[in-house]
N, C-alpha and C positions, 0 to 999 in steps of 0.2 A: 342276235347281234353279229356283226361281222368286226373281225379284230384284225389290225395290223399283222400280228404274228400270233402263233398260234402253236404251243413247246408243250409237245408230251414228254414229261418226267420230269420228277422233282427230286433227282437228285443230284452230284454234283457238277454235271454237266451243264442238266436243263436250268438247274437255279444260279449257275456260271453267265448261262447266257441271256437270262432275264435279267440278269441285274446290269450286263452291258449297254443291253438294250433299255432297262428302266433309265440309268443314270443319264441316258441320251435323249428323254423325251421319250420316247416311246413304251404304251404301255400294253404290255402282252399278256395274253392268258397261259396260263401252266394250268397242264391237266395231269394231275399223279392220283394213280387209281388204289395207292394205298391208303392208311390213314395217318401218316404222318411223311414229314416229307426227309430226305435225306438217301434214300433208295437203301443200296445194302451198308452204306455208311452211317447208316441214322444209328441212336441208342435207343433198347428197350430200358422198361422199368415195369419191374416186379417186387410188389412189398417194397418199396424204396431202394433196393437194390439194382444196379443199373449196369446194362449190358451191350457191351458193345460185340454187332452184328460182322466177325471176322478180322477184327482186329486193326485199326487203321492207324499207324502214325502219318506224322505229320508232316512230311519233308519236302524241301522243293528247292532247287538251282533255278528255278524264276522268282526273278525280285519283285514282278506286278503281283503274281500269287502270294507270296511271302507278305508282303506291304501290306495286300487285301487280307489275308488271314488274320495278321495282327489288328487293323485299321475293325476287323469284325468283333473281336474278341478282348482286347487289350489286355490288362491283368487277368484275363479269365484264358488267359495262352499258357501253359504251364510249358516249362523245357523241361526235358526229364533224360537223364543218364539212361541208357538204355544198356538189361540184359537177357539175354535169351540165350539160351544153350540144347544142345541136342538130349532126348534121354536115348542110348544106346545100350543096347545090353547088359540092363544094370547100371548104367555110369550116367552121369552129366559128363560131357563136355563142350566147353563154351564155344557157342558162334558168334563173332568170329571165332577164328581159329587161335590161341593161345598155347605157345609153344611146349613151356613146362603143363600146364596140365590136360593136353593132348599126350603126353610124351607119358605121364604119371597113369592116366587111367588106357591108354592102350599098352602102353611099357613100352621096353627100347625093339622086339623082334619084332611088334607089329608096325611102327612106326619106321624101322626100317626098310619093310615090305612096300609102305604107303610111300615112299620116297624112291624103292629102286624102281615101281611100277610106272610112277611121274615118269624116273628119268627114260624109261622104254617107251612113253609111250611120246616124249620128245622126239626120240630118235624117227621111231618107228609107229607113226600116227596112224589114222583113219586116212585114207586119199579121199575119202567122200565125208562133210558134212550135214548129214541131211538131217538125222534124226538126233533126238536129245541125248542117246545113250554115245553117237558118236562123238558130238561137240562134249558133252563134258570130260567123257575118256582123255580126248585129245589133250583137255590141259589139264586134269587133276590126275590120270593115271587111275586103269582097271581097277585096283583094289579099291580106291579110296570111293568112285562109285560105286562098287557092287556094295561098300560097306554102309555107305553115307545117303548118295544121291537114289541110286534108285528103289528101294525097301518104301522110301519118304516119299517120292515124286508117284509112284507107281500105286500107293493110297491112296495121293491124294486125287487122282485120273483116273484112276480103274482100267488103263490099257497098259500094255507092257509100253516102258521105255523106247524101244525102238519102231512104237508106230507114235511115238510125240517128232512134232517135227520140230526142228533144229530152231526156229525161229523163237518159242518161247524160251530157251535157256540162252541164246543172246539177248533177247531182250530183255528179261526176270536176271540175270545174273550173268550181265556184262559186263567184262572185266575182270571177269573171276578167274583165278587160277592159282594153283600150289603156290607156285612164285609170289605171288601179290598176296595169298592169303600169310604163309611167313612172312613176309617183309613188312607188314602190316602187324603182326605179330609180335616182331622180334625188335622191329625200330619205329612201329607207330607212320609209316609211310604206305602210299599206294592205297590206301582201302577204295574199293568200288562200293558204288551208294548202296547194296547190300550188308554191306558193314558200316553202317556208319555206329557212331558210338551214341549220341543222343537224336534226341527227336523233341516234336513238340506235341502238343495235345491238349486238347479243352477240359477245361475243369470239371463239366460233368459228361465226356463223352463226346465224339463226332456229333450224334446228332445235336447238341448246342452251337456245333456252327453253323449247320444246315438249317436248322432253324432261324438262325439270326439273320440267315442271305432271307429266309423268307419273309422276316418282320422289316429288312429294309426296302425289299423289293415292293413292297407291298403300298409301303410309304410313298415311292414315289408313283403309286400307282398303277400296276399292276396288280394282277388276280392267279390267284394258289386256289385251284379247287379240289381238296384231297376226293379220296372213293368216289372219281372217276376213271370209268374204264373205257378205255376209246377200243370200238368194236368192230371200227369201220371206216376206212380209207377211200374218199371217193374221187376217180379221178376223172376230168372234161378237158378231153384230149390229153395234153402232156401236162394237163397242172392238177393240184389237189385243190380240189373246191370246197368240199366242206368234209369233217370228219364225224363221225355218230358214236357219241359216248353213249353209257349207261352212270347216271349216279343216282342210284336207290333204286325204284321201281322203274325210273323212267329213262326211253331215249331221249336223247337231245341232238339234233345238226348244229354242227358250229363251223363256221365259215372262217377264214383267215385269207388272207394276201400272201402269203407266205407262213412256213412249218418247219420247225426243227423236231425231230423225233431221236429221244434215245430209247425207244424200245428195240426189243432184242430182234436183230435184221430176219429171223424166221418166223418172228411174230406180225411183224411190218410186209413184209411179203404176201403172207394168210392171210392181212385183210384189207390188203389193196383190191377194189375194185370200179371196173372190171378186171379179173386176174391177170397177172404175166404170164407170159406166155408157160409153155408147160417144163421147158428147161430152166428157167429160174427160181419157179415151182419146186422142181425136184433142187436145185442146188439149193434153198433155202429150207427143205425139211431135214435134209442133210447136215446141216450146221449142228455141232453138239455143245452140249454145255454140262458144266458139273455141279450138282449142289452140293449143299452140305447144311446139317443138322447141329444148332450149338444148345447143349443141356447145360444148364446154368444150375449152378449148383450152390448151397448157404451153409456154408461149412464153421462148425462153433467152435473154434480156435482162431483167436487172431494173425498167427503171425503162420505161413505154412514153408512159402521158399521166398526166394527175394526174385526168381526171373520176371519179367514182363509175363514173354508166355517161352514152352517147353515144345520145342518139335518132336515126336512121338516116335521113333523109328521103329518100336520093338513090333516086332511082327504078332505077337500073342494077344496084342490088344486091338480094338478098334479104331478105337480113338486116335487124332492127327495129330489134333495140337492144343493146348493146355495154356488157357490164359490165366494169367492173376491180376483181375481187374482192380484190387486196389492198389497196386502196383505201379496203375498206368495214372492213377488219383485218386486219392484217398478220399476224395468225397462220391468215390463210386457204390462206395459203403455206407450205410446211414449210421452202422453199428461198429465202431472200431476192435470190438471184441471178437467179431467175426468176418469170414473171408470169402468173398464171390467169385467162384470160379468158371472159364466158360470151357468143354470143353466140344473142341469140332469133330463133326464126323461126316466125312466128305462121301457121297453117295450119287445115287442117279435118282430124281424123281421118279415115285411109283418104284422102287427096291426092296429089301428086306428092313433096312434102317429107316427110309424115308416112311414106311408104312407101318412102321412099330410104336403102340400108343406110348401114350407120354409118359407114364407110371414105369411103363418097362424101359423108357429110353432112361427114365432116373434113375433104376435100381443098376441097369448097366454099366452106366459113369459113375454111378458109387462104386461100383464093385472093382472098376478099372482103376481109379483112383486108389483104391485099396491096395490093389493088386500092385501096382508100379511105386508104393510104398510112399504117396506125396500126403493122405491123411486116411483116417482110418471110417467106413463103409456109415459104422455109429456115429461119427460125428457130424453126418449130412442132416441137417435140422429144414434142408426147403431146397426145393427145384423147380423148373421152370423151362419149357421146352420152345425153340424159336428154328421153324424150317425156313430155310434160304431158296427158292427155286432161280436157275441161270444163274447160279454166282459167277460161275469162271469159264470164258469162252473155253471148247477145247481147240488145242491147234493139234487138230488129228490130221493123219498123211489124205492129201488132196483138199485140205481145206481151205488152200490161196487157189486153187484153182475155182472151188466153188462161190468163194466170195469173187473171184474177176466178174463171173457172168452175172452175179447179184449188181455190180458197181456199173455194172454197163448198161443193165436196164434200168438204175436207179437214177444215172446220170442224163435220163429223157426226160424225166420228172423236175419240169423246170424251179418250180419255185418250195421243192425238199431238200433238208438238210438232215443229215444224221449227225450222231454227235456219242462218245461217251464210252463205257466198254459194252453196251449192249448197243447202239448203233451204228459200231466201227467192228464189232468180235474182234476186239482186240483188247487184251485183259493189262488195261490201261490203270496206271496209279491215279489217286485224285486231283495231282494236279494235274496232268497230262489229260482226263477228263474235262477238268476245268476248262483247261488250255483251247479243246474243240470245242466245249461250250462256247467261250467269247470270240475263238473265232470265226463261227458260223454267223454270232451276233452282227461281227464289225461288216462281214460280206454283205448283211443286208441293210447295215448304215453304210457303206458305200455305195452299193445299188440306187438306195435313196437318193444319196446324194448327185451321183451321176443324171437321174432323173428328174433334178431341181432344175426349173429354166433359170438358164445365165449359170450356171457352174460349171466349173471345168470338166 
């Protein structure tokens, strides 16, 4: 069959922009080659215990997104108080920043350290922004990074701080700085959308709303084929003619008028054929990415801490970051007596972590858990191991250089769209995924339109 459009990924991009396109009349195929849809926003379920794939709130300054998530969800939209706090060398201290107990668990000599380093490095900044370790220096001041930011950031990337380039700490945390994080603090003013204090969240998990985009989508006609895996991009002259999955045993050609794809742009590259040329080649094998490993862990004690989840800074342990998923809703738990926890360990595919069975990834997060004193090793009654591969573009130094030559071979490909944080490398929030989803949609209902005889 040949389809109107024709959207690799089903998550929250590709199902963003099926439904712009559904609710338009138009019905497209989605090919997602997992077996559920939602991509790394979707929730597992283990023993009735339910797991969310990295942790996703809810938030968004777009009122169309906002509208749509409610209009999806209704009373199944839960607002929730949000807390998270750092664990640092023995201590909690809460993120945001909270004046008195910042002040309580570093005391007054370190805290005045984190204060005269600010005001030097006001004075006497970076002249270059380029890399992450500069831009945050610049406005939180050397101690407060070496303490805070990069132990954390440098876990979770595996390169040193000063080969991240500057653009991801503008964009993950803009806004941010000593000044704003006290004033925010001390008078409840200034917070940057890093701090915000509540969120929202589905009742049982992201993947319930990703799933609900696919029960409407579907409705209005439109097609979700999970485990498919598209193998093969083929192009006749500058356009994509047809694409060659595998779902099961078998190939299949599928044909579109037009394609939006959020797979990850060094996978889209690999199997466009016939190839680009051999410079877009090498700039697309070049692109990196980070995974990460989350051990879900069924811990028999009901009540453990009250955070959401726990950023990991201490260097002794593996582990990043530390959910408490009934935290984020209680019905994430089937068992109220007991507590599911997820914790992450952010890695490279094919590593020491990535390639460690699943028995030992359990006894590891028990023991770490143990270790950082949040419950004890015996109390772990069930685990349950979930690998992420491409969760988080990296933005390592030359990587806008190598996405330009990608965007300029991609921009011949007349009737391609990408879309997402794997068809943009750009380690987009979900609405800001959404966001390219619907807009790739409307460009090809106004294309349409333009091509209607008698319309403007």
């Amino acid at each position: 069959m040949r389809y109107t459009t024709v959207i690799i990924g089903a998550g929250p991009a590709g199902l963003s922009a099926a439904h712009e396109l559904a609710r338009q009349g138009v019905q497209p195929l989605v090919l997602e080659q997992a077996d559920m849809v939602g991509g790394i926003a979707r929730t597992e379920v283990h023993e009735g215990y339910r797991f969310d794939i990295g942790g996703h709130r809810f938030f968004t300054r777009d009122k169309g997104v906002q509208h749509l998530w409610q209009e999806m969800l209704g009373p199944d939209f839960l607002t929730v108080p949000r807390l998270s706090r750092i664990s640092y060398d023995g201590r909690l201290l809460h993120y945001p920043l909270e004046f008195s107990n910042a002040l309580s668990n570093l005391g007054v000599v370190e805290s005045t350290r984190i204060v005269l380093s600010y005001v030097k490095a006001r004075f006497w900044p970076h002249r270059e922004e380029n890399t992450f370790e500069q831009w945050v220096t610049n406005r939180l001041g050397r101690r407060l990074y070496e303490s805070f930011f990069r132990p954390y950031t440098e876990k979770v990337w595996g390169i040193p701080c000063s080969e991240i380039e500057a653009d991801w700490a503008a964009q993950r945390i803009q806004g941010l700085s000593l000044r704003t994080a006290l004033a925010n603090a001390l008078f409840g003013t200034g917070a940057a959308d890093t701090l915000i204090s509540e969120f929202q969240y589905p009742l049982l998990g992201p993947g319930m709303m990703w799933q609900r985009f696919r029960e409407v989508v579907e409705s209005l006609g439109a097609e979700v084929r999970l485990e498919t895996k598209v193998l093969r991009v083929e192009l006749q002259r500058h356009r994509v003619g047809t694409v060659v999955a595998r779902r099961g045993q078998k190939e299949v050609d599928i044909a579109g008028e037009s394609y939006i794809s959020s797979m990850p742009l060094n996978e889209l590259i690999a199997a466009i054929i016939p190839p680009p040329p051999q410079d877009v080649l090498e700039a697309a094998r070049r692109l990196r990415h980070r995974a990460f490993v989350l051990v879900g862990l069924i811990v028999d004690r009901g009540d453990l801490f009250p955070d959401h989840w726990i950023y990991v800074h201490n260097p002794d342990v593996k582990v990043g970051r530390l959910q408490n998923f009934k935290n984020w809703s209680a019905a994430m738990v089937p068992d109220q007596g007991r507590t599911s926890l997820g914790l992450e360990y952010f890695c490279d595919e094919g590593d020491e972590i990535w390639a460690m069975p699943d028995p030992q990834l359990i006894d590891l997060a028990s023991g770490e858990l143990d270790q950082m004193g949040f419950a004890k090793s015996d109390e772990v009654v069930g685990g349950v191991v979930f690998r992420q591969p491409k969760a988080y573009p990296v933005y390592d130094r030359g990587y806008r250089e190598r996405l330009g030559v990608i965007w300029r071979y991609l921009e011949s490909v007349e009737n391609l769209q990408t879309v997402g944080r794997g068809g943009t490398h750009r380690y987009n929030n979900m609405d800001h995924s959404m966001l390219s989803g619907m807009a790739a949609a409307r460009n090809l209902l106004v294309e349409a339109t333009d091509l209607t005889p008698g319309s403007n």
